[in-house]
Legacy VTK file of the C-alpha trace (Angstrom):
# vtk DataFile Version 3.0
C-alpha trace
ASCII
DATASET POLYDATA
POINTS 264 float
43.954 -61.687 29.412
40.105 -62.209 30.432
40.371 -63.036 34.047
36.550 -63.827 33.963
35.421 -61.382 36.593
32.643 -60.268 34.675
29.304 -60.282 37.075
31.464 -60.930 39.872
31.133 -58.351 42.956
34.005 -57.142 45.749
33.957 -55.844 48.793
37.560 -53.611 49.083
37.901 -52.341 52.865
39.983 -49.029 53.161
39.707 -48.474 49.423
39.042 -44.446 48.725
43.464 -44.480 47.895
46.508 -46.578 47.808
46.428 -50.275 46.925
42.438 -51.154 47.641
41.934 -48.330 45.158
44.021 -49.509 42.575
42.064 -53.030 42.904
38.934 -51.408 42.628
40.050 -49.802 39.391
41.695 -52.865 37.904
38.274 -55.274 39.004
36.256 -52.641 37.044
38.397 -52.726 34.305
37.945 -56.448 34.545
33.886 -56.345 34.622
33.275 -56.721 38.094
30.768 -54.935 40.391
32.599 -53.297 43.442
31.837 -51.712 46.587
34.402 -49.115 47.836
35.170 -48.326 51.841
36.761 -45.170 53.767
36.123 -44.021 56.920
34.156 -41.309 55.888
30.939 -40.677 53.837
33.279 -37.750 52.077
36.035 -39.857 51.239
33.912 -42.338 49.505
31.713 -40.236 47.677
34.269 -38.695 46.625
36.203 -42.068 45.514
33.056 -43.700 43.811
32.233 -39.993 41.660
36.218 -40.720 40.401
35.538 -44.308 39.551
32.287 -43.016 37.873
34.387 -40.607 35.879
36.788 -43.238 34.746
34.469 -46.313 33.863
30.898 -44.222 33.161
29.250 -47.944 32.949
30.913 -49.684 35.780
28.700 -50.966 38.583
29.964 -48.813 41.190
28.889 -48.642 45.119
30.455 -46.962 48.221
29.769 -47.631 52.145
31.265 -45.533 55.061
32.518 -47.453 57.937
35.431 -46.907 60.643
36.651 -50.205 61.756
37.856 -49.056 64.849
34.326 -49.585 65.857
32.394 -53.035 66.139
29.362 -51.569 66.048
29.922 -49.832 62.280
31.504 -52.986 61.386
28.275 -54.733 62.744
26.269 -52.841 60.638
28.180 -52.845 57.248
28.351 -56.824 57.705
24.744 -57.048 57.438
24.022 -54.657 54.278
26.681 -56.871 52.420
25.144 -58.971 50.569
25.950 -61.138 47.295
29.472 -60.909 47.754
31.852 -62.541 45.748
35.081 -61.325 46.602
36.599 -59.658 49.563
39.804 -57.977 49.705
40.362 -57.257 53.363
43.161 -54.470 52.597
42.202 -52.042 55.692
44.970 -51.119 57.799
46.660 -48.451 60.355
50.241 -48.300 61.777
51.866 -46.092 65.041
55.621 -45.533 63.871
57.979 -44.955 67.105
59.500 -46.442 69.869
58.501 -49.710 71.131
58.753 -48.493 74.456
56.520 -45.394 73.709
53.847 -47.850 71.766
51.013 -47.485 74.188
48.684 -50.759 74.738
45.678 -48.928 73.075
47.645 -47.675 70.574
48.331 -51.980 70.178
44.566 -52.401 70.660
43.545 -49.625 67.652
45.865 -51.418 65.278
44.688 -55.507 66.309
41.061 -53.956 65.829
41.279 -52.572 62.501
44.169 -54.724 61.200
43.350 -58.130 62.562
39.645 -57.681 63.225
38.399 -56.237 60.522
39.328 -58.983 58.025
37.978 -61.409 60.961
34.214 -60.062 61.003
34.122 -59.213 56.822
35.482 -63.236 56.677
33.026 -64.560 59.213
29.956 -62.871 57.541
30.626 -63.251 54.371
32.560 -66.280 53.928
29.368 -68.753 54.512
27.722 -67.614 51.863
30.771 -68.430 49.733
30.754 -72.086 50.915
27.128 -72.074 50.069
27.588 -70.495 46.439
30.469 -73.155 45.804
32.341 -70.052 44.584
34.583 -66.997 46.464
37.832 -65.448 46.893
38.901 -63.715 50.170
42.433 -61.927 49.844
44.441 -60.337 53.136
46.757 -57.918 52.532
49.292 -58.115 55.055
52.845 -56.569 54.096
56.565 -57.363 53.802
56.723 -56.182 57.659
55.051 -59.169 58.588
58.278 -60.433 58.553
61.076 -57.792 58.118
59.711 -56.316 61.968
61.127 -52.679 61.351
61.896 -51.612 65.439
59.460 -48.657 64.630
56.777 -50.960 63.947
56.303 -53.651 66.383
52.941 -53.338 66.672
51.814 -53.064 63.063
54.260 -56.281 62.087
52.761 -58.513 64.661
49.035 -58.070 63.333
50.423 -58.050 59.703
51.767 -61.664 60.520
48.920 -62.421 62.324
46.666 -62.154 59.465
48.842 -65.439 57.753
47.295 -67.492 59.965
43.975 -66.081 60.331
44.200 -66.687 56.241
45.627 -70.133 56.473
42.999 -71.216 59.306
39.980 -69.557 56.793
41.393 -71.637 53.660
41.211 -74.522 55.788
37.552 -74.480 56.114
37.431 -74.497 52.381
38.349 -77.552 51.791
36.551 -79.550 48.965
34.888 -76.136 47.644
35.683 -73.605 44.869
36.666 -71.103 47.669
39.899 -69.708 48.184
41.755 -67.862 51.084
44.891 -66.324 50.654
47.567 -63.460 51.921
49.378 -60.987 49.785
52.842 -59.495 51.566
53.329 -56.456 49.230
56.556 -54.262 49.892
57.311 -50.857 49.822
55.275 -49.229 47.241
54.234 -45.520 45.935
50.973 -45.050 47.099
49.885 -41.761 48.195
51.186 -42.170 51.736
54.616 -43.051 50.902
55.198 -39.906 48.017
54.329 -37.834 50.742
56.874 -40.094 53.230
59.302 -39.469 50.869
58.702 -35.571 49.779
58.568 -34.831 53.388
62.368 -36.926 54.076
63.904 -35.148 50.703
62.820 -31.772 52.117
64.562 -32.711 55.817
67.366 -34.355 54.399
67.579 -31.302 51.213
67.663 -34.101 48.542
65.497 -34.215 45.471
62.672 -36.655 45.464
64.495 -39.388 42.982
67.767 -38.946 45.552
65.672 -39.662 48.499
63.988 -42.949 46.944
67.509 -44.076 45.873
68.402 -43.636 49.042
65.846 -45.311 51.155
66.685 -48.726 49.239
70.293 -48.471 49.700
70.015 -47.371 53.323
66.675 -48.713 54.568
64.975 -51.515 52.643
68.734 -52.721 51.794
67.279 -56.119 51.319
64.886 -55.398 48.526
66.093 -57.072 44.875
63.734 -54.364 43.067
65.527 -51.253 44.548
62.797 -49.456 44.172
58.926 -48.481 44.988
56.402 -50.729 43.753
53.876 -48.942 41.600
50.303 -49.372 42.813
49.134 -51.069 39.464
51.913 -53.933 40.012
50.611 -54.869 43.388
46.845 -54.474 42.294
47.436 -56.567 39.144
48.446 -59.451 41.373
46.300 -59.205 43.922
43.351 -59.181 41.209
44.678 -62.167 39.378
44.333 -64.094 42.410
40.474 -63.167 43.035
39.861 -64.536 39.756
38.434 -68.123 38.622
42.109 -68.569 36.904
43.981 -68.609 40.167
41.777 -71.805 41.530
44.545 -73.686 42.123
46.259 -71.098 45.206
43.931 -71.294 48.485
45.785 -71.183 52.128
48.884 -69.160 50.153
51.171 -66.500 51.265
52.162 -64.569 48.166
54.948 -62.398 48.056
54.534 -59.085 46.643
57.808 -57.740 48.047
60.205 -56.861 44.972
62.554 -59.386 46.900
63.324 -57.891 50.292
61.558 -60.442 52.693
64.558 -63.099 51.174
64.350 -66.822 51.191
63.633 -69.232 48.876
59.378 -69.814 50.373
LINES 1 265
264 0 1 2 3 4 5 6 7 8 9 10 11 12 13 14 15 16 17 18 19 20 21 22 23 24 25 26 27 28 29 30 31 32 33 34 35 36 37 38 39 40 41 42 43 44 45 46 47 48 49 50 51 52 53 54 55 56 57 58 59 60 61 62 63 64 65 66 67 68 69 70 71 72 73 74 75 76 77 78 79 80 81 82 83 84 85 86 87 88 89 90 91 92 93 94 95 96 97 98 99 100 101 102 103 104 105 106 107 108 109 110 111 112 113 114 115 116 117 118 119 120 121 122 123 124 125 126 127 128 129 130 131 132 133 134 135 136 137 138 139 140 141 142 143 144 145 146 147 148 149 150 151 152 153 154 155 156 157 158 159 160 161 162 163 164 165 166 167 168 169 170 171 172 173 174 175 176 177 178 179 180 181 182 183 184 185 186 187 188 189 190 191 192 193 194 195 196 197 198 199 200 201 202 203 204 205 206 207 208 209 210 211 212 213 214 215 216 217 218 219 220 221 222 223 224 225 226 227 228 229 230 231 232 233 234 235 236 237 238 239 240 241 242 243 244 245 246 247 248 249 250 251 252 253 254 255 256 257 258 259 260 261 262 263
């Protein structure tokens, strides 16, 4: 399927692994420009020489920027320019005790979870409106509303981001603009293989054991009963920062194999 990307250009933050670099490879796939983000100027050069590797005539930029700090977010939001999409995929979590969750370790996570998608949206989304044209996409998770008790923190600015979203795709109206949240659940990116290697060598299971496991005993709730792979939850997410998926704006989509239940 042509999702009629070609010419468009993205903005992925937190994009040199896991989901936002699975976008980036399915929007060059697709004919779009992209512009990568890590942390680091290592991790991205390293990221964009992969991509180079993999689609030699893709249109392929990377910028370094930490979004625990405004004034490198600052910066990157004025060198963006001629943006068409923005995935706002960024994020950081503190797993342990509520009652050992310090408040700056609440502060780091509302500043790159929450605020990050905040100042990318409020730069770039104008220009959108202006252009009659643009697609911004959160990715929050199925914690947003599954609240594991080791992740307070991290589950109240992934459900925070559903109305930041909603409030953005209100200010769309009457445009060819469109805000909307993905919830993906538990999926294989490089984080969780090493989650899991590290719990099969503690628990002296094998790897496919351990994952069994986890559904069974953890995510019980989950109809998939298993990881997601990183191309299902990319494929989506791209589909919806395409011209075909006009009709979603202010949306919640779940991306959650199942486990977040309900009917909505």
């Amino acid at each position: 399927m042509d999702l009629q990307l070609k010419g468009k250009s993205a903005f992925i933050s937190g994009s040199t692994s896991g989901i936002g670099f699975g976008v980036a490879k399915i929007l060059l796939q697709e004919g779009a420009g992209i512009v990568i983000n890590g942390r680091s100027r290592e991790s991205v050069s390293k990221a964009v020489q992969g991509l180079k590797v993999m689609y030699p005539k893709g249109n392929i930029k990377g910028m370094a920027c930490d979004f625990s700090k405004p004034t490198e977010v600052d910066t990157l939001c004025t060198t963006l320019t001629n943006i068409d999409i923005l995935i706002n995929n960024v994020g950081i979590y503190s797993s342990q005790d509520y009652y050992e969750t310090t408040d700056q370790q609440w502060a780091d996570q509302i500043e790159v979870n929450i605020m990050s998608g905040v100042r990318l949206s409020r730069a770039l989304l104008p220009n959108m409106i202006k252009n009659n044209w643009g697609r911004i996409i959160f990715v929050s998770s199925e914690c947003a509303s599954l609240v594991p008790a080791d992740l307070i923190a991290y589950s109240t600015t992934k459900t925070a981001l559903l109305g930041v979203s909603r409030g953005l795709a209100q200010l769309t109206k009457g445009t060819s603009v469109t805000v909307n949240t993905v919830l993906p659940g538990s999926t294989m990116t490089e984080g969780a293989e090493v989650f899991i290697k590290n719990l099969a060598s503690k628990q002296k299971k094998t790897i496919a054991q351990t994952e069994s496991d986890f559904f069974k005993e953890v995510r019980t709730s989950s109809l998939l009963q298993r990881f997601a792979r990183v191309e299902e939850v990319a494929n989506t997410i791209v589909y919806f920062s395409s011209p075909l998926a006009a009709a979603t704006n202010g949306a919640a989509i779940k991306l959650d194999g199942g486990s977040m239940c309900g009917i909505i």
